[in-house]
Backbone atoms as SQL, in Angstrom:
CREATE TABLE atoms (id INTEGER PRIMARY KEY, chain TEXT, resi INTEGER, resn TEXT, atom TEXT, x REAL, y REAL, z REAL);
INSERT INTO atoms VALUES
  (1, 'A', 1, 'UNK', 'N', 100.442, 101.909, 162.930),
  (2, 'A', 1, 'UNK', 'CA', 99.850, 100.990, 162.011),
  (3, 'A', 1, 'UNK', 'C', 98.504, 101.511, 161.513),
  (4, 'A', 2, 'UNK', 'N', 97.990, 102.221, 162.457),
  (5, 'A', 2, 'UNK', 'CA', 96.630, 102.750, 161.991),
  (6, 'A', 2, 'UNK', 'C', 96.589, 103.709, 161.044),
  (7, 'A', 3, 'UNK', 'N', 97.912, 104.728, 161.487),
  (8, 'A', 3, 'UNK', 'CA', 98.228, 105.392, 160.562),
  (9, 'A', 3, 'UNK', 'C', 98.204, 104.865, 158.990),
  (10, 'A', 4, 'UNK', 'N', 99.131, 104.338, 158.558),
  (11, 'A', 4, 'UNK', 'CA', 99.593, 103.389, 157.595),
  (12, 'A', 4, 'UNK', 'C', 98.138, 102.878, 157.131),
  (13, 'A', 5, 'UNK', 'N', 97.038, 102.084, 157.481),
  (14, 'A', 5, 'UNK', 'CA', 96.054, 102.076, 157.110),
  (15, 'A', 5, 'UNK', 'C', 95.668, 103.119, 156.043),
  (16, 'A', 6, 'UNK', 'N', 95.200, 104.163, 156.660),
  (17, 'A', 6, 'UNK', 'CA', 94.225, 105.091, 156.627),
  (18, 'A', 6, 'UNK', 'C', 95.187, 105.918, 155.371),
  (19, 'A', 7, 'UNK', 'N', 96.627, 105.410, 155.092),
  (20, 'A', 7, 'UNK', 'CA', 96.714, 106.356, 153.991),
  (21, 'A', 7, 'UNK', 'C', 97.785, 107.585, 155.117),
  (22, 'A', 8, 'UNK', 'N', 97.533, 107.676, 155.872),
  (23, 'A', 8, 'UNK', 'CA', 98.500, 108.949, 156.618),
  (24, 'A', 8, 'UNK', 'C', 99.992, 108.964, 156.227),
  (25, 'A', 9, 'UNK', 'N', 100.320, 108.279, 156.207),
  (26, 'A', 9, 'UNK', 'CA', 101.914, 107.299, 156.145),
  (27, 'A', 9, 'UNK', 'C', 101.511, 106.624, 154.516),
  (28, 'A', 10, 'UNK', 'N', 102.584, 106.679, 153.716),
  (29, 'A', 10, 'UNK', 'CA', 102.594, 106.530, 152.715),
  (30, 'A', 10, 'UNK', 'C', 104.101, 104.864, 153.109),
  (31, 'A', 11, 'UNK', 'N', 104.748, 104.793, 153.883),
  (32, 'A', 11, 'UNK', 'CA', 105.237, 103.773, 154.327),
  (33, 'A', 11, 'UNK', 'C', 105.618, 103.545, 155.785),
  (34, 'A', 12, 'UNK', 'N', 105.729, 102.267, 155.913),
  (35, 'A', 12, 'UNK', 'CA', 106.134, 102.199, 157.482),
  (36, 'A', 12, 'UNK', 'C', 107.504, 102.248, 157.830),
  (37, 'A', 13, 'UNK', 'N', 107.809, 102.574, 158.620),
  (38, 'A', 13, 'UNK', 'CA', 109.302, 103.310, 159.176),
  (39, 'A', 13, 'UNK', 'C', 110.192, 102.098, 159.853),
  (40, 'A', 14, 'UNK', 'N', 109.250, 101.019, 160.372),
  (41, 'A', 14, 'UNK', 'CA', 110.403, 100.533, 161.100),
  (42, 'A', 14, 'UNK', 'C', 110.879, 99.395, 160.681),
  (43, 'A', 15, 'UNK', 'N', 112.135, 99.128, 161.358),
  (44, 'A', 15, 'UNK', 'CA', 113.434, 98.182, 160.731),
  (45, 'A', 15, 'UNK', 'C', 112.845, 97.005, 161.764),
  (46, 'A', 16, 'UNK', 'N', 112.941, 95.392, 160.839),
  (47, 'A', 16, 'UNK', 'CA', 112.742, 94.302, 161.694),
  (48, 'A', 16, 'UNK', 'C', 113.547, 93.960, 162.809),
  (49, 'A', 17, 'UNK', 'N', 115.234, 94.258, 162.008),
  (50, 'A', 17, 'UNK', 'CA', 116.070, 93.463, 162.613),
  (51, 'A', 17, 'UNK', 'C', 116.319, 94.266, 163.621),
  (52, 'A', 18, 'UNK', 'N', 115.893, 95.598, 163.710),
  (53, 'A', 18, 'UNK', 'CA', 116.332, 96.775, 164.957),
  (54, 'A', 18, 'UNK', 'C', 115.243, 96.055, 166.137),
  (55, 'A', 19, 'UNK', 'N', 114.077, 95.972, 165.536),
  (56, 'A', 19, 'UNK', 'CA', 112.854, 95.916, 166.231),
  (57, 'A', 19, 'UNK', 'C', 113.596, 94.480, 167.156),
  (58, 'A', 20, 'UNK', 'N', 113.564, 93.258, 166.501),
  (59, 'A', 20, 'UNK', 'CA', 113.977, 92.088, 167.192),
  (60, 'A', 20, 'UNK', 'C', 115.113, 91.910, 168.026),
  (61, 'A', 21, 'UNK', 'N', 116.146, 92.571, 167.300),
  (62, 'A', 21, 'UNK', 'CA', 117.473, 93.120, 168.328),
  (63, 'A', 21, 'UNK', 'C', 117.061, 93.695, 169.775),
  (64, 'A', 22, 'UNK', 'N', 116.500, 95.002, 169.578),
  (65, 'A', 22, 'UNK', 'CA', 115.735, 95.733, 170.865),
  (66, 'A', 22, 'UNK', 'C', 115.048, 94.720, 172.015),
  (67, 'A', 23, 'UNK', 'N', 113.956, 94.007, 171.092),
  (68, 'A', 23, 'UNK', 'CA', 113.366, 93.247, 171.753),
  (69, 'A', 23, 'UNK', 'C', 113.713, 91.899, 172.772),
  (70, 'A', 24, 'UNK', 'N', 115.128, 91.474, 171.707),
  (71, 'A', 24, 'UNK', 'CA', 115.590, 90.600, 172.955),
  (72, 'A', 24, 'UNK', 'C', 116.633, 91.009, 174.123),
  (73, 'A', 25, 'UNK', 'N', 117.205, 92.476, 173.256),
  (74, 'A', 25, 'UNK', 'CA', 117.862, 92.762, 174.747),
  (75, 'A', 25, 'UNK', 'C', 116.954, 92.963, 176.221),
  (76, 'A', 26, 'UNK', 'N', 116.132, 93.767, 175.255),
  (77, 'A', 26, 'UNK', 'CA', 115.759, 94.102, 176.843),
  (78, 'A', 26, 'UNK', 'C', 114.517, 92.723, 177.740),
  (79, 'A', 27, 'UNK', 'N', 114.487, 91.640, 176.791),
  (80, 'A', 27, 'UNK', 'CA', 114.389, 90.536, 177.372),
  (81, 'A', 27, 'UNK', 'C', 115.286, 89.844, 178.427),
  (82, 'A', 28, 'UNK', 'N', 116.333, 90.148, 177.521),
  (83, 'A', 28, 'UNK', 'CA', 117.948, 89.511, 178.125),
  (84, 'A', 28, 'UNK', 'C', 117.820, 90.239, 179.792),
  (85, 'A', 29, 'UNK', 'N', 117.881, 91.892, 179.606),
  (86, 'A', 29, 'UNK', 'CA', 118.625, 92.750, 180.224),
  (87, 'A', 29, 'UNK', 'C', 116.688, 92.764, 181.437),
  (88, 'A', 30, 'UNK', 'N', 115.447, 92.506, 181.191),
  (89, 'A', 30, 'UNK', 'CA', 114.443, 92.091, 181.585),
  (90, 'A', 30, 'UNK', 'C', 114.786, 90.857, 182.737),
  (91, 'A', 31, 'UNK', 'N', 115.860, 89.819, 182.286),
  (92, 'A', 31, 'UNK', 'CA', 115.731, 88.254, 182.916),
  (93, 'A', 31, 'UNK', 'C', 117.035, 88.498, 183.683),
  (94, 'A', 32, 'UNK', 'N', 117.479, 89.493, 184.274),
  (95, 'A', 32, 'UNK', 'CA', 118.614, 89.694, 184.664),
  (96, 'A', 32, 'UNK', 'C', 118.326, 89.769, 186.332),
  (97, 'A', 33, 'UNK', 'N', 117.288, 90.311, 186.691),
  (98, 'A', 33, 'UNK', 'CA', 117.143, 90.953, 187.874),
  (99, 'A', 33, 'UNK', 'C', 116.531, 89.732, 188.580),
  (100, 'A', 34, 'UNK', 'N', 115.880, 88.278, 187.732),
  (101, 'A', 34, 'UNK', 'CA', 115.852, 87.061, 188.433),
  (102, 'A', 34, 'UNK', 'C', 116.815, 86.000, 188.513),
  (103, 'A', 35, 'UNK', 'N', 118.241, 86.669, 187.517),
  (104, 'A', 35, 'UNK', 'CA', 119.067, 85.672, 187.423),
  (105, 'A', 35, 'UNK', 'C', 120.385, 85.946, 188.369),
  (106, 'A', 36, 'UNK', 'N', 119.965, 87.164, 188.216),
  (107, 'A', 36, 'UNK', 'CA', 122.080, 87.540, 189.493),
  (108, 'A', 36, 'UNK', 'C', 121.883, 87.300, 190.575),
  (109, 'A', 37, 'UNK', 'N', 121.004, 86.967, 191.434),
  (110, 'A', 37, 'UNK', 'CA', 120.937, 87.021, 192.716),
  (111, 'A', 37, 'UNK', 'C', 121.171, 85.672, 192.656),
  (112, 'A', 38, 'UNK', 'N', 121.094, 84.727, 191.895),
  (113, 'A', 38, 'UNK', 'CA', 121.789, 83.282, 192.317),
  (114, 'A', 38, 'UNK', 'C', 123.165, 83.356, 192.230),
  (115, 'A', 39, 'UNK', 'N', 123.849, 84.346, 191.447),
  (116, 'A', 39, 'UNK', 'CA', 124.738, 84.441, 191.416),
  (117, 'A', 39, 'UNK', 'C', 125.865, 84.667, 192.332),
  (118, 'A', 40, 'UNK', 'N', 124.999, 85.858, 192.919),
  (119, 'A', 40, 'UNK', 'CA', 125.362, 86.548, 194.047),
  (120, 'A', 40, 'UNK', 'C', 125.498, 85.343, 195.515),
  (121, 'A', 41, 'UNK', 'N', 124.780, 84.867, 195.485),
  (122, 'A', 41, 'UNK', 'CA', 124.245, 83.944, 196.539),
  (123, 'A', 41, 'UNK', 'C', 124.276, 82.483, 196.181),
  (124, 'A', 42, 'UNK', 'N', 125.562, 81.968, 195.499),
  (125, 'A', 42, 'UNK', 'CA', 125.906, 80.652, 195.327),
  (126, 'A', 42, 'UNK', 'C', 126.183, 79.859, 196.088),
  (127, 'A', 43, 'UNK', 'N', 126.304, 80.323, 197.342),
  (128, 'A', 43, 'UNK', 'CA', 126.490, 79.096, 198.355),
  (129, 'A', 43, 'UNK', 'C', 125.113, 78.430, 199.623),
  (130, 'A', 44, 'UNK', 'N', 123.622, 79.827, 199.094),
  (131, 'A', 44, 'UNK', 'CA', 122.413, 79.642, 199.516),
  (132, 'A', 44, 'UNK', 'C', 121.983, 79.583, 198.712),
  (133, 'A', 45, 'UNK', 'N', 121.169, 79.074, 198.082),
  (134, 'A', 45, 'UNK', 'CA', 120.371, 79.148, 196.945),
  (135, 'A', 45, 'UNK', 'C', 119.245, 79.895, 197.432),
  (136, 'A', 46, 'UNK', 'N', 118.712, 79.424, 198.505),
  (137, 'A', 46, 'UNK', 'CA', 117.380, 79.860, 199.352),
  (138, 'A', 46, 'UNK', 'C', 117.357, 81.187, 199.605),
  (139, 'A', 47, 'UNK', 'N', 119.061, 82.141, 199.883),
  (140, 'A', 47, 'UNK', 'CA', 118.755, 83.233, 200.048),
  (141, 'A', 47, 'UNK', 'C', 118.955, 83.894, 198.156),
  (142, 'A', 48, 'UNK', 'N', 119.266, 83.010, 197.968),
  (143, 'A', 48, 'UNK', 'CA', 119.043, 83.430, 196.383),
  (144, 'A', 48, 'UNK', 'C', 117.640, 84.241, 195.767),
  (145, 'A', 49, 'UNK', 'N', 116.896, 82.976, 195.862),
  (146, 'A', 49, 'UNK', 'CA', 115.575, 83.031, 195.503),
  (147, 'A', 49, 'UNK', 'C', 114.734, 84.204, 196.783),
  (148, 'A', 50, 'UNK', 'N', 115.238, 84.260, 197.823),
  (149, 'A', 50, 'UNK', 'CA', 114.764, 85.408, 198.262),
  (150, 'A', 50, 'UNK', 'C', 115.359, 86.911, 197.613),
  (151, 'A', 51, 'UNK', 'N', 116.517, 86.861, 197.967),
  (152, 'A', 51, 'UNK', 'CA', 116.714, 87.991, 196.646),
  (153, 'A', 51, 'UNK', 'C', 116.007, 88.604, 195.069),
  (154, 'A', 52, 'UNK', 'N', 115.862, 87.229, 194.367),
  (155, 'A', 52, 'UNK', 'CA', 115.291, 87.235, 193.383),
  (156, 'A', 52, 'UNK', 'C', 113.912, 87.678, 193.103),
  (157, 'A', 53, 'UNK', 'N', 113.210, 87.115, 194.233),
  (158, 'A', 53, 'UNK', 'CA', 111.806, 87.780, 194.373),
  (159, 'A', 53, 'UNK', 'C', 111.936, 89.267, 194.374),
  (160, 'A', 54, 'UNK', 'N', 112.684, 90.037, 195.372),
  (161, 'A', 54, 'UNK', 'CA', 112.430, 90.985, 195.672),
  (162, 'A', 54, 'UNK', 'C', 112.926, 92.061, 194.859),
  (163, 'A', 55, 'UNK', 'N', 114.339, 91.413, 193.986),
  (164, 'A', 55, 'UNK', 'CA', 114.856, 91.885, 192.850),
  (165, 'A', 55, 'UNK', 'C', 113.439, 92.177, 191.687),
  (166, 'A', 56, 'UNK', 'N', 113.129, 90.801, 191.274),
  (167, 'A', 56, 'UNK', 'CA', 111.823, 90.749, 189.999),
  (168, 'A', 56, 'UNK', 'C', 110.890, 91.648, 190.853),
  (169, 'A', 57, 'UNK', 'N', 110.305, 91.592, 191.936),
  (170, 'A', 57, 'UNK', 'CA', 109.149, 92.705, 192.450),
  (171, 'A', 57, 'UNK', 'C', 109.778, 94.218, 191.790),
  (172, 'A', 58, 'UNK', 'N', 110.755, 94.684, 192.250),
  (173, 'A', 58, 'UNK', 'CA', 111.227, 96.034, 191.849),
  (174, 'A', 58, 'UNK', 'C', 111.205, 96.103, 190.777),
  (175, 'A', 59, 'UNK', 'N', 111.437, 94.942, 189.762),
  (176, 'A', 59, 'UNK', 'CA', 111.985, 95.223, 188.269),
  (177, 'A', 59, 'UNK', 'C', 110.106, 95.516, 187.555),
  (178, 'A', 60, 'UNK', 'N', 109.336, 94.935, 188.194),
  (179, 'A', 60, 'UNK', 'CA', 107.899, 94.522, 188.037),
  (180, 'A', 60, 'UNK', 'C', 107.090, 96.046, 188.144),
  (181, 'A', 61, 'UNK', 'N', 107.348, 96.697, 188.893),
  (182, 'A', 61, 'UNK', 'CA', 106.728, 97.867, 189.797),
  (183, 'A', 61, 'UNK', 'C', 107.765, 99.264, 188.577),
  (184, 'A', 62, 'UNK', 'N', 108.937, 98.861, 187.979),
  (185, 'A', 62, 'UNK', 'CA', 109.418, 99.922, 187.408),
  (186, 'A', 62, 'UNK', 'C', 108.706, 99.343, 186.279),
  (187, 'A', 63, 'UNK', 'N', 108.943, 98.615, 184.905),
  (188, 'A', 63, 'UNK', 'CA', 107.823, 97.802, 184.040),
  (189, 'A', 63, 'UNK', 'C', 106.825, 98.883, 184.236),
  (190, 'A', 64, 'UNK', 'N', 105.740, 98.537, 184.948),
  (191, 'A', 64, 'UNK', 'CA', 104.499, 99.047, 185.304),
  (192, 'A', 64, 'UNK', 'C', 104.661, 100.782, 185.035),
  (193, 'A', 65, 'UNK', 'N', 105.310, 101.351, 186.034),
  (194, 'A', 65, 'UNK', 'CA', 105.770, 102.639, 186.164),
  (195, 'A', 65, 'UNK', 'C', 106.211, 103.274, 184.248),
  (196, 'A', 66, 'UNK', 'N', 106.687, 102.486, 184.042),
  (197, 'A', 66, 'UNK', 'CA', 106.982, 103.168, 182.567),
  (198, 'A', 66, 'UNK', 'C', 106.152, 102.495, 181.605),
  (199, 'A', 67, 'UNK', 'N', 105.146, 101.988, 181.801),
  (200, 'A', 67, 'UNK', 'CA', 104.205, 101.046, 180.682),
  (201, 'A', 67, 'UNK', 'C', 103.353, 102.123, 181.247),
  (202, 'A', 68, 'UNK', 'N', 102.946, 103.425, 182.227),
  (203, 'A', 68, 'UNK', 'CA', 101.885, 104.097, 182.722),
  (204, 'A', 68, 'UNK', 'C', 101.962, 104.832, 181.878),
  (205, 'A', 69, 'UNK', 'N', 103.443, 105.573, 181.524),
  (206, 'A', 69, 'UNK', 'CA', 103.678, 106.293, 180.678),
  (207, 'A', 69, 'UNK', 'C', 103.116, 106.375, 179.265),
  (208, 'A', 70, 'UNK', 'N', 103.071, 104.913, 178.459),
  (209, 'A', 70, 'UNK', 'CA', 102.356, 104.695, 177.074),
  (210, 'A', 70, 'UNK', 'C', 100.956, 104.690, 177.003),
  (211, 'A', 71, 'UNK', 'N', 100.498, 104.286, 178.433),
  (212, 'A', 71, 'UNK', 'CA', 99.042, 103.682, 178.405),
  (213, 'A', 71, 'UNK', 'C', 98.079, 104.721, 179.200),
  (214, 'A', 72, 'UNK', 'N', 99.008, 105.858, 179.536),
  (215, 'A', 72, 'UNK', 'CA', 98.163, 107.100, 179.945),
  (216, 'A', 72, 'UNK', 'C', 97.163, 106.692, 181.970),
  (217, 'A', 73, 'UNK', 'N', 97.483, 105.313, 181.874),
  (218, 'A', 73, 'UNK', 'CA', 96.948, 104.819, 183.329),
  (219, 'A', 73, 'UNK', 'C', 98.083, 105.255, 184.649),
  (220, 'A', 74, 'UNK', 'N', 97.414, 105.344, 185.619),
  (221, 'A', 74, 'UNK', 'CA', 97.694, 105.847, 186.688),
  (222, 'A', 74, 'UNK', 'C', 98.884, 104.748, 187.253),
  (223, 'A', 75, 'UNK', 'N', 99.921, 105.091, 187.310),
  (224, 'A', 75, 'UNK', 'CA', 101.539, 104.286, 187.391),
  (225, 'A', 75, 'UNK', 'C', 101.664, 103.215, 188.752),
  (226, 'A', 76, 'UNK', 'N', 100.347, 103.462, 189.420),
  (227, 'A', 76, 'UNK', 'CA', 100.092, 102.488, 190.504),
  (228, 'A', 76, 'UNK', 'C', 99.446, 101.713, 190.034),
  (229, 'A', 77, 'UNK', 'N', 98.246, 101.815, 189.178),
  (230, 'A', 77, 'UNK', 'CA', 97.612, 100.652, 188.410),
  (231, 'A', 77, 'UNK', 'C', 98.011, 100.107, 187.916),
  (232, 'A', 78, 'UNK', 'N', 98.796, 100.515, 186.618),
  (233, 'A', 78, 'UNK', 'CA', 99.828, 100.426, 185.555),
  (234, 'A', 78, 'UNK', 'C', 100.259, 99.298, 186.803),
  (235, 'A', 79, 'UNK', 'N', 101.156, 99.406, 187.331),
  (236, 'A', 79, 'UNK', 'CA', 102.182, 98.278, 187.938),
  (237, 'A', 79, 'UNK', 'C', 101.759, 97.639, 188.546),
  (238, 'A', 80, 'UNK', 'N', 100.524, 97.635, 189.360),
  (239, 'A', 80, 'UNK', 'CA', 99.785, 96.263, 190.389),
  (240, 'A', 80, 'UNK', 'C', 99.349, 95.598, 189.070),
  (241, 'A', 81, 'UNK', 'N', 98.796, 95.998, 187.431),
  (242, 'A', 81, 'UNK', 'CA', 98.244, 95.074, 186.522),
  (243, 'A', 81, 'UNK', 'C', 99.258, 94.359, 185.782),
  (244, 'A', 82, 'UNK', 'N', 100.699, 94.759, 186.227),
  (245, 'A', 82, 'UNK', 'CA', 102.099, 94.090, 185.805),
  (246, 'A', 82, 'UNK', 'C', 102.137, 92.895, 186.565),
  (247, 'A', 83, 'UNK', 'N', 102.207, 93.505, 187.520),
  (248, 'A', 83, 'UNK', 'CA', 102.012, 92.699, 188.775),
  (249, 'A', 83, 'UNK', 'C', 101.742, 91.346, 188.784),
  (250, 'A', 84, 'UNK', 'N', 100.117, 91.683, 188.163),
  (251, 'A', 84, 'UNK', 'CA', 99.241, 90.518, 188.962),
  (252, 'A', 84, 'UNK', 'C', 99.807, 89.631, 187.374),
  (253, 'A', 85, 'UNK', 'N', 99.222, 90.221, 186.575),
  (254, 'A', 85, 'UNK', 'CA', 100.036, 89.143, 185.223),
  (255, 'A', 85, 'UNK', 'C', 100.712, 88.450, 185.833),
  (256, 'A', 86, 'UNK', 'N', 102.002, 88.813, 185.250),
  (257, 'A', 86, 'UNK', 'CA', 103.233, 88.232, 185.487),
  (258, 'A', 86, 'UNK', 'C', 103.124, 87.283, 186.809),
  (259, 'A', 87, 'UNK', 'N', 102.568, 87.720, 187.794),
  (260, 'A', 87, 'UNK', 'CA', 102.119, 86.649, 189.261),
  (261, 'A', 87, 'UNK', 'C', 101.609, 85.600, 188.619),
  (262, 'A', 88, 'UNK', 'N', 100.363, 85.807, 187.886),
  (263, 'A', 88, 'UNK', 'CA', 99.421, 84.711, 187.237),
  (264, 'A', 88, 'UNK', 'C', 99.880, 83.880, 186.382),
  (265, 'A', 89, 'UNK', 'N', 100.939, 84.260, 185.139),
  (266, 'A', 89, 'UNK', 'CA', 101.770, 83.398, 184.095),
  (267, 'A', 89, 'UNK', 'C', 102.923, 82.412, 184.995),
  (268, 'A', 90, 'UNK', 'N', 103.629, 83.197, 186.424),
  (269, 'A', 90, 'UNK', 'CA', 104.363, 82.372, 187.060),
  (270, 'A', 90, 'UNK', 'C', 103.863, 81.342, 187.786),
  (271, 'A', 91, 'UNK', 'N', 102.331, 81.139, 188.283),
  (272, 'A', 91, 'UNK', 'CA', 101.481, 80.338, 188.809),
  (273, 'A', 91, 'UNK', 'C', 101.427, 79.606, 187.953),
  (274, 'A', 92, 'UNK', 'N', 100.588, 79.972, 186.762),
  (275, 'A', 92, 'UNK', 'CA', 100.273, 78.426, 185.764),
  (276, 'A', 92, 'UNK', 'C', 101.534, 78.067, 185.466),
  (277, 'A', 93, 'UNK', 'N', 102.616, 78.589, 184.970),
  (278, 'A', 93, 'UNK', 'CA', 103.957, 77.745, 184.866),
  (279, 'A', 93, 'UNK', 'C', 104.632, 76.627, 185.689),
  (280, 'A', 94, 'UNK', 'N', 104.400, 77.553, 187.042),
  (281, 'A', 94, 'UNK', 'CA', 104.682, 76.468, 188.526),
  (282, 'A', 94, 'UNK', 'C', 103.885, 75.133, 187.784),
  (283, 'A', 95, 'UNK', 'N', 102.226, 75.129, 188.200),
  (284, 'A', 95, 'UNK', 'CA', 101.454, 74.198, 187.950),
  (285, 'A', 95, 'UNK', 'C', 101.994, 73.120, 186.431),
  (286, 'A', 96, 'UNK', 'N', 102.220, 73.731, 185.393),
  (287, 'A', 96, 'UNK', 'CA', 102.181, 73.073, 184.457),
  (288, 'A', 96, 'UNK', 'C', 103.604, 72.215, 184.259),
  (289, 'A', 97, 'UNK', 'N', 104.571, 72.999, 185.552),
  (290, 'A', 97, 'UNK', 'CA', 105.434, 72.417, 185.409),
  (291, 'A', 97, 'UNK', 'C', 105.605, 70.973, 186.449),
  (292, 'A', 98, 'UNK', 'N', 104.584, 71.168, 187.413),
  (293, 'A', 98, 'UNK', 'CA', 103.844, 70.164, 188.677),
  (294, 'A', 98, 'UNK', 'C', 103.700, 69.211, 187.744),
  (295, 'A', 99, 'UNK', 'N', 102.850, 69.360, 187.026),
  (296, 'A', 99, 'UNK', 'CA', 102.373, 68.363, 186.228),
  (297, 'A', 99, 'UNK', 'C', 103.056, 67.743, 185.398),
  (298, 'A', 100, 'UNK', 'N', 104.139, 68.120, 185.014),
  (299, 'A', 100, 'UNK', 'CA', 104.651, 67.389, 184.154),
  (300, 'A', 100, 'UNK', 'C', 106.221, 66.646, 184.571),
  (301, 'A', 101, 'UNK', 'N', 106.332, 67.275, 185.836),
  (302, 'A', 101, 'UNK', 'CA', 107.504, 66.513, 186.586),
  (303, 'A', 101, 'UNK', 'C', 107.071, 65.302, 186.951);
């Protein structure tokens, strides 16, 4: 985009509907690693949600690991700052959802 600014790029290259397509798969294919383990584990739910944690931790720590890659940060940082996000958005959600039950 900066490019494109400055005149470098005489147009921009990318397709919306590719862009939005992309984007929700790997949302989809993102919400997967908290959703099969109930699957898996339909007759516990409890060991479900233990699964699930530990499933989303791994999925969280790879995230990180390949977001190190774009952002030039050290792939342990990179993923404890995945980490803690995503920890922090699932906290206020819990809460906001406290509140409104």
């Amino acid at each position: 985009m900066v490019a494109l600014e400055f005149g470098v790029l005489e147009k921009e290259r990318r397709q919306p509907c590719l862009a939005g397509l992309t984007s929700g798969g790997l949302f989809i294919l993102g919400s997967l690693s908290s959703l099969i383990p109930f699957y898996i584990c339909v007759d516990n739910p409890k060991h479900g949600l233990y699964l699930a944690i530990i499933f989303t931790t791994i999925m969280l720590f790879i995230v990180g690991v390949v977001k190190s890659f774009a952002t030039r940060l050290s792939w342990l940082y990179s993923s404890f700052e995945t980490f803690v996000i995503t920890g922090l958005g699932g906290v206020v959600a819990y809460f906001i959802g406290t509140l409104l039950s």
